[in-house]
HTML snippet that shows the backbone in 3Dmol.js (N, CA, C, O; Angstrom):
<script src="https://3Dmol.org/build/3Dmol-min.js"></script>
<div id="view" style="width:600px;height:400px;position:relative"></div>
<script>
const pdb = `
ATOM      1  N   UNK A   1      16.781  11.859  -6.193  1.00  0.00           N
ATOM      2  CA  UNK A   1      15.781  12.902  -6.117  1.00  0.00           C
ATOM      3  C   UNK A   1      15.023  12.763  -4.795  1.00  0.00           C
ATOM      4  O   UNK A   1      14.548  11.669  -4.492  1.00  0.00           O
ATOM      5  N   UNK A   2      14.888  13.830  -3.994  1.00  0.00           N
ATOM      6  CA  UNK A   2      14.343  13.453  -2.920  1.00  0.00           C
ATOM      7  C   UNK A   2      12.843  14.388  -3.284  1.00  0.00           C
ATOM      8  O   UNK A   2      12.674  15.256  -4.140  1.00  0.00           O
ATOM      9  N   UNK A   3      11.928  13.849  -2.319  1.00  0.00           N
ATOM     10  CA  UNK A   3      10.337  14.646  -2.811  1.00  0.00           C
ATOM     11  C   UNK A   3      10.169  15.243  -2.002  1.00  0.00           C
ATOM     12  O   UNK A   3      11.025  15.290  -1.119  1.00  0.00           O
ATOM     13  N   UNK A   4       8.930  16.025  -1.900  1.00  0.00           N
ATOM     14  CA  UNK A   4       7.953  16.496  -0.930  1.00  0.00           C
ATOM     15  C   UNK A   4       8.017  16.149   0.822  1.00  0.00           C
ATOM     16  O   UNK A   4       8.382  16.877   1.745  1.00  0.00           O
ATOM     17  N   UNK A   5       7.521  14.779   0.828  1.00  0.00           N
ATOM     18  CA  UNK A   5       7.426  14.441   2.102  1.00  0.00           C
ATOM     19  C   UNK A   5       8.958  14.314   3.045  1.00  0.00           C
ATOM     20  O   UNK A   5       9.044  13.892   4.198  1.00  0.00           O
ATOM     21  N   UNK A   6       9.825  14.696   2.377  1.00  0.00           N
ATOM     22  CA  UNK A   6      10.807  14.382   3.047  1.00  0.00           C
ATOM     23  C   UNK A   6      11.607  16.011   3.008  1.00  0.00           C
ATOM     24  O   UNK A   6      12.688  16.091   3.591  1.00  0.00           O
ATOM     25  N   UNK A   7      11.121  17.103   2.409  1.00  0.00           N
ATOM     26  CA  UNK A   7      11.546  17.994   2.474  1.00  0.00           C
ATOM     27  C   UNK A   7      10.697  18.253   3.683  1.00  0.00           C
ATOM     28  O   UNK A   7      11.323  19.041   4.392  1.00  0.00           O
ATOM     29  N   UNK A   8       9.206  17.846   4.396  1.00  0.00           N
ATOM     30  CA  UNK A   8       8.665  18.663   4.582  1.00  0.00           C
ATOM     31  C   UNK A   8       8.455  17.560   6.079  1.00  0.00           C
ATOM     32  O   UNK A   8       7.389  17.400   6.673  1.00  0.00           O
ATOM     33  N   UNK A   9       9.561  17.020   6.374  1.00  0.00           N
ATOM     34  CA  UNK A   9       9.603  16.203   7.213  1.00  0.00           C
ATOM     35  C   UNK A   9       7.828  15.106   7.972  1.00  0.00           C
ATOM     36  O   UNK A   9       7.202  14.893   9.010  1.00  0.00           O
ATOM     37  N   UNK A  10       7.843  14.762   6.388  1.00  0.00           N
ATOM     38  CA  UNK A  10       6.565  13.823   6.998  1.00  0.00           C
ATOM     39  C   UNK A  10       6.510  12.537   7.042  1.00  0.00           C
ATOM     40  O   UNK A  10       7.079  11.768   6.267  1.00  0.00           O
ATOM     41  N   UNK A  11       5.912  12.296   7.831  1.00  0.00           N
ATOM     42  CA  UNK A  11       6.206   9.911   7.577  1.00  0.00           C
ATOM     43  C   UNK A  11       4.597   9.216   7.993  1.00  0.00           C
ATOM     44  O   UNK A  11       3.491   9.627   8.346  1.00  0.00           O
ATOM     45  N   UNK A  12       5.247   7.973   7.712  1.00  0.00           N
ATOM     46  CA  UNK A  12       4.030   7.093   7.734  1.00  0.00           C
ATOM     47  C   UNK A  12       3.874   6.673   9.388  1.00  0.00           C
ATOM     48  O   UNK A  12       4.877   6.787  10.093  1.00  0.00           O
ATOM     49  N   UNK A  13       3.220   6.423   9.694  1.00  0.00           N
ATOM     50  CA  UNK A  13       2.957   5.266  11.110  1.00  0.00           C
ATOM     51  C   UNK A  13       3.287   4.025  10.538  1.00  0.00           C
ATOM     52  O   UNK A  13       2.566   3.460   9.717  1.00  0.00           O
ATOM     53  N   UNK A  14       4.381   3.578  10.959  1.00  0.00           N
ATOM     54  CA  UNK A  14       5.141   1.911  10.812  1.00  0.00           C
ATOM     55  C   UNK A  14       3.692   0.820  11.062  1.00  0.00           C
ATOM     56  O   UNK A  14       3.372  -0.233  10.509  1.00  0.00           O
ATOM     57  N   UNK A  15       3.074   1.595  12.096  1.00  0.00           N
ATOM     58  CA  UNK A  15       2.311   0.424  12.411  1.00  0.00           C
ATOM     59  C   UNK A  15       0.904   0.241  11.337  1.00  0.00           C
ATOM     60  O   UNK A  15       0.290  -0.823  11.417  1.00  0.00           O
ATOM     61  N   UNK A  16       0.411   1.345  10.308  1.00  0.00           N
ATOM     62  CA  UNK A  16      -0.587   1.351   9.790  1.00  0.00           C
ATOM     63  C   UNK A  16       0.066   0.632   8.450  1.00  0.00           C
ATOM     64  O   UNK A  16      -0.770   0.113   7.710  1.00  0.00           O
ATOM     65  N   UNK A  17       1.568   0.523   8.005  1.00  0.00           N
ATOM     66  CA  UNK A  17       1.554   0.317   6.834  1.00  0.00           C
ATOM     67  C   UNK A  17       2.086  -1.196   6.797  1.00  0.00           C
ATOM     68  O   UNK A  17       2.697  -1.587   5.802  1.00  0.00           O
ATOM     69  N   UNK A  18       1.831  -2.114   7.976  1.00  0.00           N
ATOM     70  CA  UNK A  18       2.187  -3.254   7.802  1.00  0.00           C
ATOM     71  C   UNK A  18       1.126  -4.042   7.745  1.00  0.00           C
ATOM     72  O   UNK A  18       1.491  -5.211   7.873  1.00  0.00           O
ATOM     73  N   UNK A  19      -0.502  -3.903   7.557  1.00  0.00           N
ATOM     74  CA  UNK A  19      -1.236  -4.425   7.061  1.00  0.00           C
ATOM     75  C   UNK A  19      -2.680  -3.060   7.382  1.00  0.00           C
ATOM     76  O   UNK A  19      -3.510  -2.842   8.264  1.00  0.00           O
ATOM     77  N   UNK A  20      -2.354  -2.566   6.327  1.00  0.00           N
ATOM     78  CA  UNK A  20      -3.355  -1.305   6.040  1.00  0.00           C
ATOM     79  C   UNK A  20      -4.592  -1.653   5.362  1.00  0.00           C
ATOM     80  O   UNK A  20      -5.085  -0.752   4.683  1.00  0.00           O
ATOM     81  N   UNK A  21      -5.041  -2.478   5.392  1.00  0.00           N
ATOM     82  CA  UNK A  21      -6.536  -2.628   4.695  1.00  0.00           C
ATOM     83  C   UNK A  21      -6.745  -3.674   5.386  1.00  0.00           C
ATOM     84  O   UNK A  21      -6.057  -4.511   5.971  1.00  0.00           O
ATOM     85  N   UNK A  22      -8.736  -3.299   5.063  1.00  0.00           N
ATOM     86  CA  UNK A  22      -9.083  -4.466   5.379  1.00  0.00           C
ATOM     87  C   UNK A  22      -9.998  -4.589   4.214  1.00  0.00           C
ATOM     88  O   UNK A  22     -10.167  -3.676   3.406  1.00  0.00           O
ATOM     89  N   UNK A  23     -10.623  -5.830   4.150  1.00  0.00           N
ATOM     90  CA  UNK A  23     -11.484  -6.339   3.154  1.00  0.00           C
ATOM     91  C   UNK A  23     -12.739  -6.970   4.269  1.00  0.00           C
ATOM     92  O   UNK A  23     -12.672  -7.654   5.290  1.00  0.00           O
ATOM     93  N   UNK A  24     -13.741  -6.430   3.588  1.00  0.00           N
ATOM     94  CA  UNK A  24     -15.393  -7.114   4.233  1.00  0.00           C
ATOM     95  C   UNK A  24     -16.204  -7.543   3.391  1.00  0.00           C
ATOM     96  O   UNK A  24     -17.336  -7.069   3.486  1.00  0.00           O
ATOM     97  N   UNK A  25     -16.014  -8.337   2.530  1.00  0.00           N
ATOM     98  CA  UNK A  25     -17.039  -8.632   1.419  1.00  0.00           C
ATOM     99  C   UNK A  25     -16.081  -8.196   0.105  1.00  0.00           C
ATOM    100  O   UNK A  25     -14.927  -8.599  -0.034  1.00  0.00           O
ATOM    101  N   UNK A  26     -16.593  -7.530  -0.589  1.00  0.00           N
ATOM    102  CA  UNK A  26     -16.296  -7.110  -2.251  1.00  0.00           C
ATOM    103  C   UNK A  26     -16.100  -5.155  -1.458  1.00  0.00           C
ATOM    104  O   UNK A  26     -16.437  -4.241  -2.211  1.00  0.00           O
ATOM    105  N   UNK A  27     -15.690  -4.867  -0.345  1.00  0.00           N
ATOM    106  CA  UNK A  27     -15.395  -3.406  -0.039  1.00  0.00           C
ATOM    107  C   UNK A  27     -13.819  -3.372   0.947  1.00  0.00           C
ATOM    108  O   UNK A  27     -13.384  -3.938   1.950  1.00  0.00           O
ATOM    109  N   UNK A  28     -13.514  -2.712   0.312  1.00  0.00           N
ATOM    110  CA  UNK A  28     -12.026  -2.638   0.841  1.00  0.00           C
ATOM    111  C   UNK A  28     -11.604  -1.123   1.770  1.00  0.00           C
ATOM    112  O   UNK A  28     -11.614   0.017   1.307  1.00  0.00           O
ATOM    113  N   UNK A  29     -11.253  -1.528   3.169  1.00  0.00           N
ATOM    114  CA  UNK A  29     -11.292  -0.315   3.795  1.00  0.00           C
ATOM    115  C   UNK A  29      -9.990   0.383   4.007  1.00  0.00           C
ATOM    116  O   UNK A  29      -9.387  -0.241   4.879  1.00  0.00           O
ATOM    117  N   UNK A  30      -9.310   1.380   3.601  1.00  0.00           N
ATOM    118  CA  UNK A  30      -8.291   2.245   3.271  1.00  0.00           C
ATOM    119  C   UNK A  30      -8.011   2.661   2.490  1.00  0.00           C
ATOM    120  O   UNK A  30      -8.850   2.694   1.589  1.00  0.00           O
ATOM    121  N   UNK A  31      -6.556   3.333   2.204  1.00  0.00           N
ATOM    122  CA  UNK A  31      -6.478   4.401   1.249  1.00  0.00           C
ATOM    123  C   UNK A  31      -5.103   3.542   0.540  1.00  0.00           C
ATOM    124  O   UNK A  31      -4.046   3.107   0.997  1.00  0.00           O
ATOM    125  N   UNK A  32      -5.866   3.567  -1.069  1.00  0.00           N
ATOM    126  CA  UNK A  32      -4.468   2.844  -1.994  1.00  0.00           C
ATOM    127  C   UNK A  32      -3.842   4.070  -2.725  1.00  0.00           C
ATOM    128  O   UNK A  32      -4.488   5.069  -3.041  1.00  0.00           O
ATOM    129  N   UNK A  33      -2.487   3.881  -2.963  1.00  0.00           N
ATOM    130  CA  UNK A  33      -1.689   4.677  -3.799  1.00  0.00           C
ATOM    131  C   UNK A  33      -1.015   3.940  -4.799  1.00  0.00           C
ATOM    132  O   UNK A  33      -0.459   2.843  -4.743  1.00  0.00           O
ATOM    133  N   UNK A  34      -1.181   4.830  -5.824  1.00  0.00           N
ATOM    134  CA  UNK A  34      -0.333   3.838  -6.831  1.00  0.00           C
ATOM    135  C   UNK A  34       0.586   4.977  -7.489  1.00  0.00           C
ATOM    136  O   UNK A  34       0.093   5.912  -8.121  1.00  0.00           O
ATOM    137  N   UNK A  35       2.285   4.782  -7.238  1.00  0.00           N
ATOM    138  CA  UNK A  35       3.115   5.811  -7.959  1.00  0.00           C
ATOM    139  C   UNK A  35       3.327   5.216  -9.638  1.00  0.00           C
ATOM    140  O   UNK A  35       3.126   4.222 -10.335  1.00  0.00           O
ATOM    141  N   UNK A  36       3.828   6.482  -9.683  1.00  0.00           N
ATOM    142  CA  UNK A  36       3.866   6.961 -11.435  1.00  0.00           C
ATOM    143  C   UNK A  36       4.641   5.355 -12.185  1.00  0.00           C
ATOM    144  O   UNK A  36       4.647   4.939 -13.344  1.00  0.00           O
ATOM    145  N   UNK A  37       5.318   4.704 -10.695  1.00  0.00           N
ATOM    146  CA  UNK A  37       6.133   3.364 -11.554  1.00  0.00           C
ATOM    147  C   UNK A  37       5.464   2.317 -11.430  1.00  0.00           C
ATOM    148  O   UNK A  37       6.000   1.305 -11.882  1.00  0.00           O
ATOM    149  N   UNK A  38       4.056   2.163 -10.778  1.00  0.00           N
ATOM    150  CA  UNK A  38       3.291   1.361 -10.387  1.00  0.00           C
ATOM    151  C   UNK A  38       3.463   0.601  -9.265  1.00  0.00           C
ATOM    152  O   UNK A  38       2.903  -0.494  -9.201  1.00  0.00           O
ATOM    153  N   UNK A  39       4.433   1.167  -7.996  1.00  0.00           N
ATOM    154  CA  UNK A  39       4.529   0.766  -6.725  1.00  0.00           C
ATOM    155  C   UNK A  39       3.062   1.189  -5.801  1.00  0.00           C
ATOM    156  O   UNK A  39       2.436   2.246  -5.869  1.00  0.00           O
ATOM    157  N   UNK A  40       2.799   0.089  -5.014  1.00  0.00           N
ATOM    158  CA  UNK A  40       1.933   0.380  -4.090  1.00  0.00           C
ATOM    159  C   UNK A  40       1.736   0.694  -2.737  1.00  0.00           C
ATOM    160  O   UNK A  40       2.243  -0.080  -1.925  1.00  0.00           O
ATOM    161  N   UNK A  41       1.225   1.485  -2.394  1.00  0.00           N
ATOM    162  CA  UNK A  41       1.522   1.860  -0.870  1.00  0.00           C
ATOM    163  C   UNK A  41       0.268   2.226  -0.405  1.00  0.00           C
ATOM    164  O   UNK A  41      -0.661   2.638  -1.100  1.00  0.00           O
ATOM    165  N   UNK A  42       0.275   2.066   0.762  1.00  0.00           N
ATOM    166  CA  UNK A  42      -0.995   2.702   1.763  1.00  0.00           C
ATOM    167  C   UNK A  42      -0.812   3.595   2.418  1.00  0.00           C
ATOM    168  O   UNK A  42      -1.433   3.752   3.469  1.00  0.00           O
ATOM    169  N   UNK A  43       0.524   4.828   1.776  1.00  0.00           N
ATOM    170  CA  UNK A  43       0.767   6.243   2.368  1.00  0.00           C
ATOM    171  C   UNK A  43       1.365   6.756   1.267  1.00  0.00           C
ATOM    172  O   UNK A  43       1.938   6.017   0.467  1.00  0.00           O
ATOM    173  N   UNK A  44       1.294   8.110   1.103  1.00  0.00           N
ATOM    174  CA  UNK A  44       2.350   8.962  -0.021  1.00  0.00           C
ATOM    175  C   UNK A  44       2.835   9.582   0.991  1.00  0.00           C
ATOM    176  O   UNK A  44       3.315  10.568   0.430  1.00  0.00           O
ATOM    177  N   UNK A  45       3.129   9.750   2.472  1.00  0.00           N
ATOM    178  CA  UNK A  45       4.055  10.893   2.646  1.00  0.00           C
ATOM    179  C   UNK A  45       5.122  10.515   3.038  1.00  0.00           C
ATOM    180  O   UNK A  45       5.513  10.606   4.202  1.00  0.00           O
ATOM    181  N   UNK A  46       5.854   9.941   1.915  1.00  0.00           N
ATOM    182  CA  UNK A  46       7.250   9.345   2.350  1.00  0.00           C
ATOM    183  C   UNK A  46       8.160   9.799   1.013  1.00  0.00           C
ATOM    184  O   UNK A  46       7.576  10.020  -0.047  1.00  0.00           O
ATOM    185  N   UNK A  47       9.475   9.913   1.104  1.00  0.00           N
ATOM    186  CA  UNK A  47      10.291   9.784  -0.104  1.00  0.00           C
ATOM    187  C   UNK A  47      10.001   8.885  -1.375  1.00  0.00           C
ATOM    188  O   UNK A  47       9.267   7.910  -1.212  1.00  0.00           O
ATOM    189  N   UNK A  48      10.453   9.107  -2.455  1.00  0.00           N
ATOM    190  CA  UNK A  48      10.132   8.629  -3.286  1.00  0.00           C
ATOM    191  C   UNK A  48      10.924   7.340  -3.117  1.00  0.00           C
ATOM    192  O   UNK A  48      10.415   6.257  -3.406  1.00  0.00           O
ATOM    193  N   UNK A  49      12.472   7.474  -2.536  1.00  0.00           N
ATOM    194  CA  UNK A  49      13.008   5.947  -2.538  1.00  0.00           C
ATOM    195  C   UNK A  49      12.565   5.113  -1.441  1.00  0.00           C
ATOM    196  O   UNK A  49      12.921   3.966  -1.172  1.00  0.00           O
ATOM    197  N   UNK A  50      11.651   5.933  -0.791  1.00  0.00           N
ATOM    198  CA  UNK A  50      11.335   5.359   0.289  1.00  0.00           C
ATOM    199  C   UNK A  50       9.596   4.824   0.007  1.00  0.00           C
ATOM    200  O   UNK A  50       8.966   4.236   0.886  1.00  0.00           O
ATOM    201  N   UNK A  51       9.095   5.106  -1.164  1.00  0.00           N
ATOM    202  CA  UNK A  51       7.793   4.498  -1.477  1.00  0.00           C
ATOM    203  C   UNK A  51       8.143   3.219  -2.224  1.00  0.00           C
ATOM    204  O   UNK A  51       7.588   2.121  -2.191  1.00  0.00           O
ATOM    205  N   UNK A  52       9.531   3.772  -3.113  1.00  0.00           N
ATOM    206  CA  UNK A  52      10.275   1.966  -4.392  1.00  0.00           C
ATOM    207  C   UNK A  52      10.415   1.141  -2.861  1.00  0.00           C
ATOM    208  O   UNK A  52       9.538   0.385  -2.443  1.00  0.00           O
ATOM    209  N   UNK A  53      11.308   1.354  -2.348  1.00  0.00           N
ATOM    210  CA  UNK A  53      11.890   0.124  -1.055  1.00  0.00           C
ATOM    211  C   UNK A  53      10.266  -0.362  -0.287  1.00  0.00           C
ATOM    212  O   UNK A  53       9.953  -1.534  -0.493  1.00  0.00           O
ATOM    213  N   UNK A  54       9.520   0.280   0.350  1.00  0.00           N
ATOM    214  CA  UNK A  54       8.278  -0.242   0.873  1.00  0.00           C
ATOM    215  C   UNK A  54       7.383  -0.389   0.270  1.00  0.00           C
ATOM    216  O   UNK A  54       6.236  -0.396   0.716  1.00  0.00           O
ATOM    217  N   UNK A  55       7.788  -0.578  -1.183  1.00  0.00           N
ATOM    218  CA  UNK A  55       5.953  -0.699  -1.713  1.00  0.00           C
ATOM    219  C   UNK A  55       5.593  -2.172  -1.485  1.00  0.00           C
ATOM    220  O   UNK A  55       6.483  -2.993  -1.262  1.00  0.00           O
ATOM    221  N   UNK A  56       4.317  -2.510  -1.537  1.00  0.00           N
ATOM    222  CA  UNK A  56       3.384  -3.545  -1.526  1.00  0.00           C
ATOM    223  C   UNK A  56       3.410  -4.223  -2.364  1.00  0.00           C
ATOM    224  O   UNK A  56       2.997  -5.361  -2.143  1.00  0.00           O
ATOM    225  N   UNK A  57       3.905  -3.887  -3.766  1.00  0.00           N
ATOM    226  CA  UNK A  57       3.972  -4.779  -4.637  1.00  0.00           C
ATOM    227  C   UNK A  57       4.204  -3.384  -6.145  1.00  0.00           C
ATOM    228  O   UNK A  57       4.644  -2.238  -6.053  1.00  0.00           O
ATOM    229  N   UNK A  58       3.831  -3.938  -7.047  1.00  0.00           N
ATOM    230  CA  UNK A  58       3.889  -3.254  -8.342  1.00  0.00           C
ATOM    231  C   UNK A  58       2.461  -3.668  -9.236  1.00  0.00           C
ATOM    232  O   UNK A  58       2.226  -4.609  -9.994  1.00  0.00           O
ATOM    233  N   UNK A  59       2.012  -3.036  -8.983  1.00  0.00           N
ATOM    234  CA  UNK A  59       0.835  -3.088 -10.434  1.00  0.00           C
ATOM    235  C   UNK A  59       1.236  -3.501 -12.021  1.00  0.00           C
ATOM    236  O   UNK A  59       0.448  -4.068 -12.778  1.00  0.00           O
ATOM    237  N   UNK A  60       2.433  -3.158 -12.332  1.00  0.00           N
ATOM    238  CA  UNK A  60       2.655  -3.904 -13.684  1.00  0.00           C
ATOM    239  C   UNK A  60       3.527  -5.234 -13.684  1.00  0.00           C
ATOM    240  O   UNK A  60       4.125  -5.705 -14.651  1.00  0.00           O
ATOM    241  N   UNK A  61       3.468  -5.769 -12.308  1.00  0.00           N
ATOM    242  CA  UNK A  61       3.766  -7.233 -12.554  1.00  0.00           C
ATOM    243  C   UNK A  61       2.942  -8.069 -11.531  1.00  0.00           C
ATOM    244  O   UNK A  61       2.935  -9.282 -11.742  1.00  0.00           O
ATOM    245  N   UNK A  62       2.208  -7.584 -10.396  1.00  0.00           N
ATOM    246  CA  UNK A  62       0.918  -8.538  -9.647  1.00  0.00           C
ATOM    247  C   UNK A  62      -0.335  -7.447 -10.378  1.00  0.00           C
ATOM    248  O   UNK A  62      -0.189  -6.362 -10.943  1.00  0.00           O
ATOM    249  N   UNK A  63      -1.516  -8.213 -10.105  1.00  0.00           N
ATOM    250  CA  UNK A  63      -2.675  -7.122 -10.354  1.00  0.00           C
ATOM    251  C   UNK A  63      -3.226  -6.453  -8.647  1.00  0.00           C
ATOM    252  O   UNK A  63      -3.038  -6.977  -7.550  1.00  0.00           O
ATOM    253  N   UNK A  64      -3.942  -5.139  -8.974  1.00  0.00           N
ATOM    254  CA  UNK A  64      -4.206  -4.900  -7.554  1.00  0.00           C
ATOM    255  C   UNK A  64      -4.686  -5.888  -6.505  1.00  0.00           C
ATOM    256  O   UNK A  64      -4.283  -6.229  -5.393  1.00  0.00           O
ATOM    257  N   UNK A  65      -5.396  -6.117  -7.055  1.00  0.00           N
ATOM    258  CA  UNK A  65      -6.169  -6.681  -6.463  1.00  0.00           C
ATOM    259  C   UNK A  65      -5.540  -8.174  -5.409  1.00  0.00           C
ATOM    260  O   UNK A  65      -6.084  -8.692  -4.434  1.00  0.00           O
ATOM    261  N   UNK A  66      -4.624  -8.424  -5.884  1.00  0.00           N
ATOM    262  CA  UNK A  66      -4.169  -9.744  -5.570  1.00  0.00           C
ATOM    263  C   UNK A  66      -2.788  -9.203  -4.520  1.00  0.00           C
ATOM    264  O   UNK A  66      -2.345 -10.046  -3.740  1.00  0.00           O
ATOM    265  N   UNK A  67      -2.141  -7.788  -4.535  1.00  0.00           N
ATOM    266  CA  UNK A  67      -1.409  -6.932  -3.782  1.00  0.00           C
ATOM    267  C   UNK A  67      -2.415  -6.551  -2.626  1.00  0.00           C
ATOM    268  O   UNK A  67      -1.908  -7.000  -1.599  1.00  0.00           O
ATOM    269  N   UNK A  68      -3.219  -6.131  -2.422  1.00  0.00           N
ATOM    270  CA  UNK A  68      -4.284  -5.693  -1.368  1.00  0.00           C
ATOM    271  C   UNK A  68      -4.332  -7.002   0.012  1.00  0.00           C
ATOM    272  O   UNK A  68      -4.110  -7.038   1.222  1.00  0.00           O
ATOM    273  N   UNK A  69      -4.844  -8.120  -1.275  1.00  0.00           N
ATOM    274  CA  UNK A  69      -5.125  -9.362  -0.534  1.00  0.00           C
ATOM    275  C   UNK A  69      -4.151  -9.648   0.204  1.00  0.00           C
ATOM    276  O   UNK A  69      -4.234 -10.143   1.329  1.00  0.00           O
ATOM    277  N   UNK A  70      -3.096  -9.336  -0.419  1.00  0.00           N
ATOM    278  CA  UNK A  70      -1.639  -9.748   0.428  1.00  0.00           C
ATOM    279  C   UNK A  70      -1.449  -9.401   1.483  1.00  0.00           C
ATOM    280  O   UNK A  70      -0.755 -10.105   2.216  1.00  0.00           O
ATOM    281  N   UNK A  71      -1.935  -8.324   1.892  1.00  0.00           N
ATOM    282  CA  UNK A  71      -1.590  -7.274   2.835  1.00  0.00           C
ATOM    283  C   UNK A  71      -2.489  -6.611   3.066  1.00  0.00           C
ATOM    284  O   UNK A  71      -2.527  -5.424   2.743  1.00  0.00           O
ATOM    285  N   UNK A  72      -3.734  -7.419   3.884  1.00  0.00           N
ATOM    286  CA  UNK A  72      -4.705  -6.963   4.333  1.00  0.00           C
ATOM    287  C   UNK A  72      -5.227  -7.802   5.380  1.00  0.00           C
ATOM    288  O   UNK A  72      -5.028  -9.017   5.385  1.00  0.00           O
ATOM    289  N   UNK A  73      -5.990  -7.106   6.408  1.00  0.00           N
ATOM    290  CA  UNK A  73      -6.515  -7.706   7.692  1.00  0.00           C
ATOM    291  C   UNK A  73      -7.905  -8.656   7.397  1.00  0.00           C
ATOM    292  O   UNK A  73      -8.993  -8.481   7.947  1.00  0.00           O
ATOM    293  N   UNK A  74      -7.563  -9.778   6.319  1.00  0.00           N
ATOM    294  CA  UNK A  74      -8.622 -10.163   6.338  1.00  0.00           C
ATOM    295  C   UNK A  74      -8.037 -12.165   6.092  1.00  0.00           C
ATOM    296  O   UNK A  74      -7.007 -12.599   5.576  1.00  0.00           O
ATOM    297  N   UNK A  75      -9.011 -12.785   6.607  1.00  0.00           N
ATOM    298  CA  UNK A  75      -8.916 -13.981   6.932  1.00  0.00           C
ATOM    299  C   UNK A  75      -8.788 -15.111   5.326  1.00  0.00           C
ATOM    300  O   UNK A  75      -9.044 -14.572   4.249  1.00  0.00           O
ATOM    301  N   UNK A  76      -8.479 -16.273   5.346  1.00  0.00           N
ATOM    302  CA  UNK A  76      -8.608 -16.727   4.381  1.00  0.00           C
ATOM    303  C   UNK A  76      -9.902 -17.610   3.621  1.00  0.00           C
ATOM    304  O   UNK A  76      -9.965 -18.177   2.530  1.00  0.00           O
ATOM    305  N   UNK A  77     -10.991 -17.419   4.855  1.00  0.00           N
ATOM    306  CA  UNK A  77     -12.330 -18.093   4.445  1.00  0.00           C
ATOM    307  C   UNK A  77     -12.920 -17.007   3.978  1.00  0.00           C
ATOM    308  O   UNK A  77     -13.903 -17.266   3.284  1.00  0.00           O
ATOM    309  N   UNK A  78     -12.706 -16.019   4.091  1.00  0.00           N
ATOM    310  CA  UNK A  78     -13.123 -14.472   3.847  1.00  0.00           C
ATOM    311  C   UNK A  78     -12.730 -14.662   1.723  1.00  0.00           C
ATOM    312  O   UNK A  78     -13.587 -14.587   0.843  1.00  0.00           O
ATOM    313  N   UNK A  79     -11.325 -14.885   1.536  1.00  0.00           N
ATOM    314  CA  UNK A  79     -10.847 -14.504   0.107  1.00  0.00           C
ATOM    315  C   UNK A  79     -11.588 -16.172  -0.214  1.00  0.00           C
ATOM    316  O   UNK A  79     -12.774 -15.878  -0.063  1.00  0.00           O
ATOM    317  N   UNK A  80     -11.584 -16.827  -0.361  1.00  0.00           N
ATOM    318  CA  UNK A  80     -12.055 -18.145  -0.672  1.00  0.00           C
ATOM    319  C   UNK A  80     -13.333 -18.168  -1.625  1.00  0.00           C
ATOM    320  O   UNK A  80     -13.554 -18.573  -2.767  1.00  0.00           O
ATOM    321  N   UNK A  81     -14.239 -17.402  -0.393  1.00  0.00           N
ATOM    322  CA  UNK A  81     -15.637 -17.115  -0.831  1.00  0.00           C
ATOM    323  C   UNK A  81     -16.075 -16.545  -1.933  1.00  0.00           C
ATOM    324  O   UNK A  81     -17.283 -16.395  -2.112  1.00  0.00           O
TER     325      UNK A  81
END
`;
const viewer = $3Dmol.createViewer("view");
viewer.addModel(pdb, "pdb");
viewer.setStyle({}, {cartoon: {color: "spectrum"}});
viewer.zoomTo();
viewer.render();
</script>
């Protein structure tokens, strides 16, 4: 099944989705997506097989929160705290 973004020739910036957030405290700066299978991404305008292959993780087997951390511009004295 191909979707939307790929009928309608749209894509991500490679470079925003290889560490798209940041964290400053308990506030997290960007935009989360979570598809209908619980893949995560920091863009929807991509194919649907193309959101399963790049997602960030899955919400029904890490919790968000611990997917974000993964893949975010933030230091490790920062998550510690």
């Amino acid at each position: 099944m191909i979707g939307c973004a790929h009928e309608n020739q749209l894509y991500c910036d490679p470079a925003k989705v290889q560490k798209p957030w940041s964290i400053d405290d308990d506030y997290i700066e960007g935009t989360v997506y979570v598809s209908a299978n619980g893949n995560v991404t920091s863009c929807c305008d991509m194919a649907f097989k193309r959101i399963d292959r790049e997602s960030k993780g899955n919400v029904l087997e890490t919790s968000l929160s611990d997917i974000i951390k993964s893949f975010s511009n933030v230091n490790e004295e920062q998550l510690a705290a």
